[in-house]
TIVEX-258362 format. One record per residue (C-alpha): residue in one letter; x, y, z. Coordinates in steps of 0.05 Angstrom, whole numbers, padded with zeros to 5 digits, always signed. Layout:
N
AXYZ;...
***
This chain:
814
X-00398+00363-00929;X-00403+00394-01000;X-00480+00395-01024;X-00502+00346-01078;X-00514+00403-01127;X-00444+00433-01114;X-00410+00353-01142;X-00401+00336-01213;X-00469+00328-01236;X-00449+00260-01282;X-00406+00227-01220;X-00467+00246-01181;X-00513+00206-01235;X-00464+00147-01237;X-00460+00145-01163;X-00539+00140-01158;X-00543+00090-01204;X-00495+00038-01178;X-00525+00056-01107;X-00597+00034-01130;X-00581-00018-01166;X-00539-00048-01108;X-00595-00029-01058;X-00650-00064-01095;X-00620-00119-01106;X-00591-00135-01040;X-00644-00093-00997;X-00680-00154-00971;X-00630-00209-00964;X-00597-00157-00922;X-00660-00142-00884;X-00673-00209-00864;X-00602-00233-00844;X-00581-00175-00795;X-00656-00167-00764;X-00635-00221-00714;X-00570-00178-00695;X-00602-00111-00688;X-00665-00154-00647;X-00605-00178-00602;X-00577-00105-00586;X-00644-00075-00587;X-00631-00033-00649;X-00690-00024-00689;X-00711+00028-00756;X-00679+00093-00756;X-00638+00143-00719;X-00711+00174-00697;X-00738+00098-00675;X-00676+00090-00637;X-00673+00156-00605;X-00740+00130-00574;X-00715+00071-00536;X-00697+00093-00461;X-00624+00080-00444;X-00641+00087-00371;X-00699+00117-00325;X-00701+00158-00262;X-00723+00107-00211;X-00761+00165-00170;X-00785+00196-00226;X-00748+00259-00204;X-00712+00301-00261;X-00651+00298-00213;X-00656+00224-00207;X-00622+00175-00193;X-00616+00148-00260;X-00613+00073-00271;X-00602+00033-00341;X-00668+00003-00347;X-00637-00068-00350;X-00617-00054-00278;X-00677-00013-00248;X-00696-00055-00199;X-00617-00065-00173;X-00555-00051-00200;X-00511-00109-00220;X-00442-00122-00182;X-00413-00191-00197;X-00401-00220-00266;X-00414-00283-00254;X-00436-00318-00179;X-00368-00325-00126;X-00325-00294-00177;X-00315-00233-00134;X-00243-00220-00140;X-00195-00201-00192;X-00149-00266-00176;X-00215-00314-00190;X-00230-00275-00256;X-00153-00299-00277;X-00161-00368-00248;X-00233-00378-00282;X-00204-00361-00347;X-00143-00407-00342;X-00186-00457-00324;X-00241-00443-00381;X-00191-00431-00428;X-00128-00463-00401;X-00091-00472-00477;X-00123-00410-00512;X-00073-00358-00527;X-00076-00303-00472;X-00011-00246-00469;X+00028-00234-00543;X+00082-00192-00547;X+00124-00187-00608;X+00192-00195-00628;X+00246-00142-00633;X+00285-00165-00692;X+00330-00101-00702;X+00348-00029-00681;X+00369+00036-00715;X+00387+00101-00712;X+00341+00142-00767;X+00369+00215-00767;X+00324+00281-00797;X+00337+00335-00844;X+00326+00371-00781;X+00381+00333-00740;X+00338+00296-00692;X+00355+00224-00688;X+00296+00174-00681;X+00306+00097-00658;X+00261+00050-00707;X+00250-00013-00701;X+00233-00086-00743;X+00187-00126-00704;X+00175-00202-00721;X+00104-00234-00702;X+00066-00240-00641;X+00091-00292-00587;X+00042-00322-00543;X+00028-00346-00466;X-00030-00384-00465;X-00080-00368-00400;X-00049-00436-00368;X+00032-00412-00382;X+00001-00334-00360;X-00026-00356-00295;X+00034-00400-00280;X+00080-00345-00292;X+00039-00300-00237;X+00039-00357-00190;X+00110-00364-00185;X+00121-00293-00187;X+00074-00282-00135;X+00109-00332-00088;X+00180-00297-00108;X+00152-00230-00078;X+00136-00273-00021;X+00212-00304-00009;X+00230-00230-00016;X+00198-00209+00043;X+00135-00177+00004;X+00072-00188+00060;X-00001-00191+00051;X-00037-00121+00062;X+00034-00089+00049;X+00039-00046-00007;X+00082-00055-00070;X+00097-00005-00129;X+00107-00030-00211;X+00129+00035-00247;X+00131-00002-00316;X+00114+00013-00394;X+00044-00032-00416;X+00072-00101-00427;X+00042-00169-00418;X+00098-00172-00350;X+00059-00120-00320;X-00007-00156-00319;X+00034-00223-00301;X+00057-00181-00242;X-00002-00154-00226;X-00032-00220-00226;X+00022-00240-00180;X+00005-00186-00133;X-00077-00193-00126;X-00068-00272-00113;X-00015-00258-00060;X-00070-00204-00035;X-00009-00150-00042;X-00038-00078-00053;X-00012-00052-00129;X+00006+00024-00129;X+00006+00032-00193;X+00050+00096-00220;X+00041+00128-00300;X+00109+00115-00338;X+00108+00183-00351;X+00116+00218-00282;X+00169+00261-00264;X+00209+00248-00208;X+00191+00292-00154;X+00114+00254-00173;X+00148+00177-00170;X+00184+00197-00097;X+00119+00227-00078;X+00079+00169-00089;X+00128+00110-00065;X+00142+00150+00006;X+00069+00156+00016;X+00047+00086+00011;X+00123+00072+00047;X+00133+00011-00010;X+00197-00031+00002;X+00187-00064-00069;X+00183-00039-00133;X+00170-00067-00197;X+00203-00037-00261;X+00238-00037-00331;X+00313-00029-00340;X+00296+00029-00383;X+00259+00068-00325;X+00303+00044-00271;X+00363+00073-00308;X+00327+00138-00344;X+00274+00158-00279;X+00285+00119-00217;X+00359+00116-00207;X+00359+00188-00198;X+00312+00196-00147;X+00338+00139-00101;X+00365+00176-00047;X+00293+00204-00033;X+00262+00135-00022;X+00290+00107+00041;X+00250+00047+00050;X+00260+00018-00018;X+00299-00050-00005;X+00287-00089-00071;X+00263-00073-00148;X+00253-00120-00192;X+00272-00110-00265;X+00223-00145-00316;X+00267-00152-00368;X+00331-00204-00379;X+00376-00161-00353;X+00455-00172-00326;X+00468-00199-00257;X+00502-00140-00223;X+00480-00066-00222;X+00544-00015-00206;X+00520+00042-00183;X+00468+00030-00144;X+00454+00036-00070;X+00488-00020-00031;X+00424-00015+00009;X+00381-00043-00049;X+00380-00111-00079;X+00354-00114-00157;X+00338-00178-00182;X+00307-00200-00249;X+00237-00223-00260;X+00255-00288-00284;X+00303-00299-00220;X+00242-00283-00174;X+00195-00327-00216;X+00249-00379-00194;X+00253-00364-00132;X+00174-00381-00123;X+00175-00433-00165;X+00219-00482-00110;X+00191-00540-00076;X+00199-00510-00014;X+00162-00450-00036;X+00104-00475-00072;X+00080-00516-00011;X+00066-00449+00027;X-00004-00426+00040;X-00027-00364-00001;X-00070-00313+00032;X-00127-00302-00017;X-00156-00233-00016;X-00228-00212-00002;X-00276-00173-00040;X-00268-00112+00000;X-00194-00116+00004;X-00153-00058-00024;X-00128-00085-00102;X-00102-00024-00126;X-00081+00049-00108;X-00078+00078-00173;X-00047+00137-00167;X-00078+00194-00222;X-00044+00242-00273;X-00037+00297-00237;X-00079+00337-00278;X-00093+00392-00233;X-00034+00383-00185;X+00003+00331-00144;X-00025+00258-00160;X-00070+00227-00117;X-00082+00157-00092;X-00148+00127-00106;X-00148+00062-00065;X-00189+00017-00106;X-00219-00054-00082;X-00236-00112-00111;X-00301-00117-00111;X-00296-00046-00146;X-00258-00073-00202;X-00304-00131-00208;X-00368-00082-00212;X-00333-00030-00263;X-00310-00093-00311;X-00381-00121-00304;X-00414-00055-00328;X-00368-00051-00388;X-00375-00122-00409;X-00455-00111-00405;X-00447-00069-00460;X-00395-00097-00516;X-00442-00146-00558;X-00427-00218-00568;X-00362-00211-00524;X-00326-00282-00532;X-00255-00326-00535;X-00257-00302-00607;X-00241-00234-00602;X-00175-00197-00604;X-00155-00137-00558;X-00095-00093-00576;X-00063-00063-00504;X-00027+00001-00520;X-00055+00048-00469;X-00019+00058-00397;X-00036-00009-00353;X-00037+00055-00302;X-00093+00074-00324;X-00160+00058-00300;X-00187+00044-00366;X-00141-00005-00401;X-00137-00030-00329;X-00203-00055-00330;X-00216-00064-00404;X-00155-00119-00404;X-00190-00151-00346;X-00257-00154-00388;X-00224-00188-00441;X-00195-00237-00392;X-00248-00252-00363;X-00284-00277-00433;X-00223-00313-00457;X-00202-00254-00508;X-00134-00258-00521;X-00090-00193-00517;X-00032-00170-00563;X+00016-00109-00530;X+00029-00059-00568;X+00047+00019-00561;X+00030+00091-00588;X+00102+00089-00631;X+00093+00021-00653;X+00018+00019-00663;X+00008+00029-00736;X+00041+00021-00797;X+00061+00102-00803;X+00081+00100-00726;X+00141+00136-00702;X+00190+00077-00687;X+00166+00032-00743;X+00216+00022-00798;X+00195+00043-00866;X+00168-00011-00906;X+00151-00056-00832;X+00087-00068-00809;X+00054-00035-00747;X+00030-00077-00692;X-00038-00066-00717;X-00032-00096-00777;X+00000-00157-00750;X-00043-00162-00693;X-00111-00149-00733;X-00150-00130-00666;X-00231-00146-00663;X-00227-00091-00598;X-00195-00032-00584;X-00200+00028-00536;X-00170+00093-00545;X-00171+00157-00519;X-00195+00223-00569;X-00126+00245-00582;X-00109+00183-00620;X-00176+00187-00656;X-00164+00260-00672;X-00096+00248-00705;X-00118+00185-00743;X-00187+00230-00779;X-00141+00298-00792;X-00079+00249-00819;X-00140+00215-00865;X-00176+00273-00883;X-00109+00315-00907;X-00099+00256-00942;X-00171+00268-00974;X-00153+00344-00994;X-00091+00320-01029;X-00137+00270-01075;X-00150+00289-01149;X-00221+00316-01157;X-00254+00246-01176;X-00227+00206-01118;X-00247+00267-01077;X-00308+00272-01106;X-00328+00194-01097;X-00302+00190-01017;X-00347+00253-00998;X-00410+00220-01039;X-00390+00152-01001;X-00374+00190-00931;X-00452+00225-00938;X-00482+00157-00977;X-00459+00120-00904;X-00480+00176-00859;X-00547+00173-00893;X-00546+00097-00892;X-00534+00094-00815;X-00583+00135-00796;X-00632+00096-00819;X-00607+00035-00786;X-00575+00005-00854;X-00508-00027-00865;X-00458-00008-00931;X-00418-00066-00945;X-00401-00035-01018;X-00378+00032-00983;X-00342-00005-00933;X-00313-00056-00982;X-00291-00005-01037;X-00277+00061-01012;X-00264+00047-00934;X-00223-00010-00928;X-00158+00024-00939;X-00179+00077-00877;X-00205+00014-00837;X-00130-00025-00854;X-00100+00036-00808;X-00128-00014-00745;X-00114-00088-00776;X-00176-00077-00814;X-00223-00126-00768;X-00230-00081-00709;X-00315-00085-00694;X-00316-00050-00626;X-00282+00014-00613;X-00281+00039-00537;X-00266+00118-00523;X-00260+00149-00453;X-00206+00194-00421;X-00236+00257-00456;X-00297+00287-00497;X-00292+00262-00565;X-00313+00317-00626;X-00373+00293-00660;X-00333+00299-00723;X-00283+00246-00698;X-00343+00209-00681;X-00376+00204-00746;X-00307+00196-00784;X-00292+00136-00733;X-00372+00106-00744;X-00368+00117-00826;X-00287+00111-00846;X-00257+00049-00796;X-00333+00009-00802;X-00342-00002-00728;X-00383+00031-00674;X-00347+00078-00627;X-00382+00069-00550;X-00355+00128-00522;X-00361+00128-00449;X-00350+00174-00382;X-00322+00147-00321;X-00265+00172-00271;X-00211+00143-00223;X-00250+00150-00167;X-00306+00111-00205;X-00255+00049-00227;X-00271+00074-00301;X-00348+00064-00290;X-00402+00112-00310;X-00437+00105-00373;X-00418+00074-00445;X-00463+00096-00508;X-00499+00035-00538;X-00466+00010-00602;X-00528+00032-00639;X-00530+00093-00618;X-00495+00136-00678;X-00518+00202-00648;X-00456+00251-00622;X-00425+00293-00564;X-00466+00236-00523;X-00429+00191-00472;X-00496+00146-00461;X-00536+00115-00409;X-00507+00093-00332;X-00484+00021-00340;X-00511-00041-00299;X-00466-00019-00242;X-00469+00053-00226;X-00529+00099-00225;X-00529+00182-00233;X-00559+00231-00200;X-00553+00308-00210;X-00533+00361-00164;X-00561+00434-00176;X-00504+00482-00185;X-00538+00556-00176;X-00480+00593-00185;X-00467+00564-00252;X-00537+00570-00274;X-00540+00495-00283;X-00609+00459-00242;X-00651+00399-00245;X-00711+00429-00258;X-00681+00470-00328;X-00718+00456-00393;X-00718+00418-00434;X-00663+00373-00399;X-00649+00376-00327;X-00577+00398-00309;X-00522+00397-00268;X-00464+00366-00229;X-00460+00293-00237;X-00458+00248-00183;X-00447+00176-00193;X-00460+00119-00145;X-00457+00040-00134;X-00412-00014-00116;X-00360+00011-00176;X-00339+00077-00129;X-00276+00079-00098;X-00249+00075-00021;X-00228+00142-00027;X-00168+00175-00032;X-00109+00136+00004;X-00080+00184+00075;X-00118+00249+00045;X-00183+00244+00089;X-00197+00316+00074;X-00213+00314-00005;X-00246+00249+00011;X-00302+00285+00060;X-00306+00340+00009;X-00316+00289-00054;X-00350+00230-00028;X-00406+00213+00015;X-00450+00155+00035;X-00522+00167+00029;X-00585+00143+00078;X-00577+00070+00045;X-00505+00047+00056;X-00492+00070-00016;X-00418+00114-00034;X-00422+00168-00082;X-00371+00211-00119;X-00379+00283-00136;X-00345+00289-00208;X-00341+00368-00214;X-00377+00349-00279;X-00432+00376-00304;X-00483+00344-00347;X-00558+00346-00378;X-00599+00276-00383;X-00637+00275-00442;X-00703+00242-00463;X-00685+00176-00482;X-00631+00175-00415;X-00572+00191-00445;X-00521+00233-00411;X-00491+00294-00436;X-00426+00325-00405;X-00429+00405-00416;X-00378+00431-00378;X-00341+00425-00314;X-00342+00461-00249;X-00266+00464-00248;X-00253+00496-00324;X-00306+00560-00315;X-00268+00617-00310;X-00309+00691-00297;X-00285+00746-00339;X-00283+00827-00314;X-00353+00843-00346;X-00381+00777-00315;X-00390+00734-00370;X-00367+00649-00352;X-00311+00612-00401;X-00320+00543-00403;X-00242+00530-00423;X-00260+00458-00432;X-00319+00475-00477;X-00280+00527-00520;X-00225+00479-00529;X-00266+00418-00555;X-00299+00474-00607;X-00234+00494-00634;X-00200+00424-00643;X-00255+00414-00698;X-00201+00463-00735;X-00165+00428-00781;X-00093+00469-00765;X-00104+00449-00688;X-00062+00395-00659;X-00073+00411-00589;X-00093+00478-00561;X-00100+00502-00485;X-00149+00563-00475;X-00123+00610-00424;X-00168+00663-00387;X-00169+00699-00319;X-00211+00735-00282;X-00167+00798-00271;X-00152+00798-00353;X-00204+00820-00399;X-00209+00773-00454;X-00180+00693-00475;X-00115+00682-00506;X-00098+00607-00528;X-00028+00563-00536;X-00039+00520-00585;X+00006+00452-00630;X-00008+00466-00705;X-00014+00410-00750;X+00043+00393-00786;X+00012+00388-00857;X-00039+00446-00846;X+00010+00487-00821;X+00064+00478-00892;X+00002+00487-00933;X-00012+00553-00897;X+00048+00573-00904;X+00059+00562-00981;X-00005+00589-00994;X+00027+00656-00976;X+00091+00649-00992;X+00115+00635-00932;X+00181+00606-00919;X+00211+00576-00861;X+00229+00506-00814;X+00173+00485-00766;X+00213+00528-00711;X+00209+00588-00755;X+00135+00590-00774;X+00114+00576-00705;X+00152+00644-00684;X+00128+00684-00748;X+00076+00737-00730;X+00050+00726-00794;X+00029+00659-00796;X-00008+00680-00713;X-00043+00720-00752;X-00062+00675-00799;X-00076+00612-00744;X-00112+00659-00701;X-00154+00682-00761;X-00168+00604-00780;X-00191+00589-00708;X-00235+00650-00693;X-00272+00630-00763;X-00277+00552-00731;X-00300+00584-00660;X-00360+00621-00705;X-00380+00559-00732;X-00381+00509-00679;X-00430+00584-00651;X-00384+00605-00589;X-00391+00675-00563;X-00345+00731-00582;X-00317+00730-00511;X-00308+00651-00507;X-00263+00662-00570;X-00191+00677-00561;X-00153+00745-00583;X-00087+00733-00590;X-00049+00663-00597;X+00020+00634-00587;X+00038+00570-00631;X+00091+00522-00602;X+00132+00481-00642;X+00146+00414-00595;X+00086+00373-00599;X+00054+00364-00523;X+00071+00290-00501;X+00069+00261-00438;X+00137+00257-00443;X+00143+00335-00438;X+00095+00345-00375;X+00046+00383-00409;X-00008+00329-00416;X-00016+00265-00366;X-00017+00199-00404;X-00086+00195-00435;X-00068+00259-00463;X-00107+00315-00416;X-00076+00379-00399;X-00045+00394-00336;X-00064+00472-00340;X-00017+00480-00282;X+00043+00460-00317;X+00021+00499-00384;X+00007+00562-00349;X+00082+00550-00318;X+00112+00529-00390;X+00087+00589-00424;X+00098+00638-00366;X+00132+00684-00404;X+00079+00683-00467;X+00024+00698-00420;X+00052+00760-00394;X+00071+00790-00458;X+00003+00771-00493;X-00045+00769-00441;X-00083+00846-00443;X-00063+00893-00381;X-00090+00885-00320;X-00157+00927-00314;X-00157+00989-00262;X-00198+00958-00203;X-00229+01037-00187;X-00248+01041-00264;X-00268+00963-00267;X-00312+00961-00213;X-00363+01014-00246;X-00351+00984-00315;X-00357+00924-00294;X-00433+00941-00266;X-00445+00975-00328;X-00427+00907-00366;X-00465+00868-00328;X-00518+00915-00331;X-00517+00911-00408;X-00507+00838-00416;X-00560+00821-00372;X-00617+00832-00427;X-00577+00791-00463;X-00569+00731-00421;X-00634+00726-00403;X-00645+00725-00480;X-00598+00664-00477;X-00623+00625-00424;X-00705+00630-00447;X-00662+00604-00526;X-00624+00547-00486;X-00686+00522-00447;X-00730+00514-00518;X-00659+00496-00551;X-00669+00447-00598;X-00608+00405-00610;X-00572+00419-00673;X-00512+00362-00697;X-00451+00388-00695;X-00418+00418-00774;X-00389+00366-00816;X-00309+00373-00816;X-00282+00432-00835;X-00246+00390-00897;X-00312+00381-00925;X-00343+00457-00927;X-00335+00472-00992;X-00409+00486-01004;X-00385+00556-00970;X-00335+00574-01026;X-00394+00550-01077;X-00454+00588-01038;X-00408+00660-01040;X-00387+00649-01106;X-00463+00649-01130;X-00481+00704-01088;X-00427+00744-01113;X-00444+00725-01192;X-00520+00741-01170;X-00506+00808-01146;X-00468+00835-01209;X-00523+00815-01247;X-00556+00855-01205;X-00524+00915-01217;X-00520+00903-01293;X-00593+00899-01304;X-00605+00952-01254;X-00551+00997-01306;X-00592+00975-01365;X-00662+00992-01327;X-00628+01062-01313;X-00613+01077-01378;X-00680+01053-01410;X-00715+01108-01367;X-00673+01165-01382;X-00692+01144-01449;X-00763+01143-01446;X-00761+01212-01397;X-00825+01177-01363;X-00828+01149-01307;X-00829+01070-01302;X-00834+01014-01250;X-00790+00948-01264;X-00789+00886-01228;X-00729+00837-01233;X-00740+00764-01210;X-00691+00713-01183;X-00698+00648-01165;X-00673+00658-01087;X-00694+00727-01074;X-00765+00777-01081;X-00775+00819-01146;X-00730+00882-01136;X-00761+00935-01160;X-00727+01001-01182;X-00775+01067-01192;X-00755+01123-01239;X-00767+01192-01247;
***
């Protein structure tokens, strides 16, 4: 952020003297009314007063723990609410609480087109009309009679049965259908390539399948031949009667023809077998992150226990509220955030990343986003989103005229200010945020991140510009989405919080990272996370289930994340690296790719990047999607010509990124080796589309490494001579090891530091070198003058020159 002194000095005074005016007058009345809200979520006085309340405790009073929220020290918390233990009560409590309460919305396609580029790509947008409703009564009919169909079709209880379908209010419906009938979901990411989609249906041997006629048609008609036991797919859409083309072997049927089906006399009268708590619900199967996808077989009464946790923490949760799904259903996080909302009675408008907002992909010009229609109170999202909506905002900020510029930064650091002290900014928020917050339907008060670290710049953007807390959380597959949440108090960054209700953490010394419970002043090292919210395991791989989970002395399962994390004072979890990313060099020195790569997405020309290092190559190289905008402005700043395509391949403008990024890596205080030497840009964005990322946006490394094959050979340095490395390599380590234990006596009194404010907003830099650069020539001209006033007085003379941010120089002449 610029410095005060560095802003126009009269906007500055005008700025100060609506802000007092406006604080003493409504100082008080505001004081009063929200001290029963911040009483009710515990959030008292300052940053520093809430820093001091404990988020959770170790219940031995070990630095290794367990950990505990201190709400749940005595025992964690596994059931919502008494004897509703499975995911088909939660649906039927609901309908029955809130039977005429709207419950799925999906809106209306009105019309289609065909938008061509000045590139040549063609893009599809759409018009969308309003939101249509089910109520929770019409929903839970709907999955009744669906549920019944599946039955008629030969679908039996304990059998599994796939849905390969985009996020739609059918696919909850279905999988409504599917945990009443106590049918096991296998629930496959939109996104997955075929040889992933074969792999998963053949292992759990499904004979049904529930899809889209887009993915039938685009991804599974292709790979039919490889699934021999498939007998029937259902299609969710209206869709024609007959199917050329297809196997005579497999019979596809509509949704609404199934719901029919069930819905018969006949049918209806059959008994349902209900499912138990510790019945299989789901086997999710992951991203594939780090190779083939896995299935996490996940029960109901694991599901219950994660949504339980989560709902502990969203404040004043209630029929009232309005989630927007967008997210993959495959997912374990809008999995069980939908299933939060449903079990308070929220209702839940379907949306999707190209229809989201207003400036989406697919929306027409001049039509509204789903957003803005939908006007959601909740939301969760994973960091990439977050990280597109602050850089899309704050380019927006560079291109403002130096007064609106001018008034947004004083507003951005008036809020920060404001916040940490516990304080609300309804002016801010009303006069210079509520164009930013009208990006999300402009009522959005809870904002839920998980999937990935979020950047503490995102963070405070997210807190200050959209007016709503951001609980960013840490949880995995294998934990049904559990772990911790941040309190909606807590402002601070690069936190993920305390361990919900649910789970509790311990930490498991990792000596060959250098990470152990007993290090100062936090304890350290691989997170383990326990409690009625871990998984079965993994479904028919029994090895990586002995090597990541265990049972302890008490009955209790645990999961071994490959995390690892520091607890700090107040019990708040920290995630610092991962076992998995940290990569040792030739001289011996550890990359934390994962680290290095959250450091340099604080860079305003990074998109996406992927840090690249190996332990036969000497130093980092990155691949890396430059933002559009940043990436023109580059350009024309040095005459650079050229399409996207054309600057990507320019040496030039590598020069130039890789110049930007090593100057971000200095700032955000990585080491010269964690920084990388050479870079390749790529023009196609990284979608999950493409393979590169899974669907909440993480890199599959794998697949990278594979994609840029060819880049890594020709930029990665040669190969070090093993006779000559060996020796050197001693020598290195030799050298460095002064060094590092240098580090590790600094990172043991380490005193936290908050991350740098957005690159967009360091200014102050430009100002600070331009003063020392106007001090130092007056330097040098008084030092002339001093010069020639001794010659002239051929005597020798002592002269001391004063400045206001430096000692007397003093110049002595003979």
């Amino acid at each position: 952020m610029k410095r005060k002194e560095d802003l126009n000095p009269m906007l500055l005074l005008l700025f100060h003297l609506v802000v007092f005016i406006y604080t003493s007058i409504t100082f008080l009345p505001s004081y009063l009314l929200s001290w029963g809200s911040r009483a009710h979520q515990g959030c008292y006085g300052s940053e520093e007063d809430r820093a001091k309340i404990m988020k959770s405790r170790s219940i031995l009073g070990c630095p290794e723990g367990p950990y505990r929220a201190v709400c749940a020290s005595k025992s964690l918390v596994a059931v919502l609410r008494p004897g509703v233990d499975t995911l088909d009560k939660i649906f039927a409590y609901a309908a029955t609480q809130f039977p005429h309460r709207d419950c799925l919305g999906t809106r209306e396609v009105i019309s289609e087109e065909d938008e061509r580029q000045s590139n040549g790509k063609v893009f599809k947008k759409v018009v969308l009309g309003e939101y249509r409703w089910l109520s929770y009564q019409e929903a839970i009919k709907a999955a009744t009679q669906l549920g019944g169909g599946l039955a008629q079709l030969g679908q039996r209880p304990k059998t599994n049965i796939a849905i390969f379908c985009e996020t739609r209010a059918e696919w909850l419906i279905a999988a409504q259908a599917c945990f009443a009938y106590n049918f096991p979901l296998v629930t496959l990411y939109s996104t997955l390539g075929g040889p992933a989609i074969a792999h998963g249906l053949n292992e759990t041997q499904v004979s049904h399948i529930i899809t889209s006629k887009e993915l039938l048609e685009t991804r599974l008609k292709a790979i039919l031949p490889e699934v021999p036991r498939l007998q029937h797919i259902i299609v969710v859409d209206n869709t024609p009667t007959t199917w050329p083309g297809y196997p005579a072997n497999i019979s596809i049927h509509n949704m609404a023809a199934v719901q029919r089906l069930g819905a018969m006399p006949e049918n209806t009268a059959c008994e349902r077998k209900q499912p138990l708590p510790s019945d299989i619900a789901v086997i999710m199967y992951t991203s594939g992150s780090t190779g083939v996808p896995k299935g996490v077989m996940i029960s109901h009464s694991n599901v219950i226990a994660s949504i339980t946790g989560i709902a502990e923490r969203i404040p004043n949760l209630s029929e009232d509220d309005t989630y927007i799904g967008y997210l993959p259903l495959a997912h374990v996080l809008e999995l069980c955030a939908e299933h939060v909302c449903i079990a308070h009675g929220c209702r839940i408008g379907y949306s999707s990343p190209q229809t989201l907002a207003d400036q989406s992909t697919k929306i027409k010009k001049g039509s509204k986003g789903d957003a803005s229609i939908l006007q959601p109170t909740l939301m969760a999202a994973v960091p990439e989103i977050m990280d597109r909506i602050y850089k899309n905002v704050m380019g927006k900020v560079e291109e403002m005229n130096s007064i609106q510029r001018t008034l947004f930064i004083l507003a951005y650091n008036y809020k920060l200010d404001q916040l940490a002290k516990g304080r609300s900014t309804p002016l801010c928020d009303r006069l210079v945020f509520r164009k930013v917050r009208a990006l999300l339907g402009g009522r959005t008060r809870v904002l839920l991140s998980g999937g990935a670290p979020l950047s503490a710049a995102t963070q405070r953007f997210m807190n200050v510009c959209l007016c709503c807390p951001v609980g960013q959380g840490y949880g995995l597959t294998e934990t049904c989405g559990a772990g911790t949440i941040c309190e909606l108090w807590d402002y601070s960054t690069g936190r993920v919080g305390g361990p919900l209700v649910c789970c509790e953490i311990k930490l498991k010394d990792w000596t060959e990272g250098g990470y152990r419970s007993t290090d100062k002043p936090h304890p350290r090292g691989e997170i383990l996370i326990g409690g009625p919210n871990v998984t079965m395991g993994y479904y028919k791989s029994n090895a990586k289930q002995q090597e990541d989970f265990f049972v302890d002395e008490n009955g209790q399962r645990w999961f071994c994340t490959g995390d690892i994390g520091e607890v700090h004072g107040d019990g708040c979890l920290k995630i610092i690296d991962r076992k998995k990313d940290l990569v040792k060099l030739p001289a011996g020195e550890y990359v934390s790719l994962g680290k290095v790569e959250a450091a340099l997405k604080n860079c305003p020309l990074v998109d996406n990047i992927c840090v690249y290092a190996s332990s036969d190559e000497t130093y980092v190289i990155g691949f890396m999607v430059p933002n559009q905008r940043q990436l023109l402005a580059l350009a024309g700043q040095y005459g650079i010509r050229g399409s996207r395509e054309e600057l990507c391949n320019s040496r030039a403008i590598e020069e130039l990124v890789l110049k930007a990024i090593t100057e971000a890596a200095l700032t955000a205080q990585l080491e010269r080796f964690e920084i990388p030497r050479k870079i390749r840009l790529s023009s196609d964005p990284w979608t999950p589309e493409t393979g590169l990322v899974t669907d909440a946006f993480k890199l599959k490394r794998k697949e990278l490494k594979t994609h840029y094959k060819e880049d890594i050979e020709r930029i990665s340095p040669p190969k070090a001579d093993p006779i000559f490395s060996t020796s050197w390599r001693k020598k290195q380590l030799f050298l460095n090891s002064s060094k590092n234990k240098k580090r590790e006596r600094d990172n043991r009194r380490r005193v936290e530091v908050p991350p740098p404010d957005p690159p967009a907003f360091r200014s102050r830099h430009v100002t600070l070198y331009a003063k020392t650069l106007f001090f130092q020539m007056e330097v040098m001209k008084q030092t002339w003058r001093l010069l020639n006033f001794c010659l002239r007085a051929s005597a020798e003379t002592q002269v001391s020159l004063s400045s206001s941010t430096s000692p007397p120089i003093q110049v002595l002449c003979f």
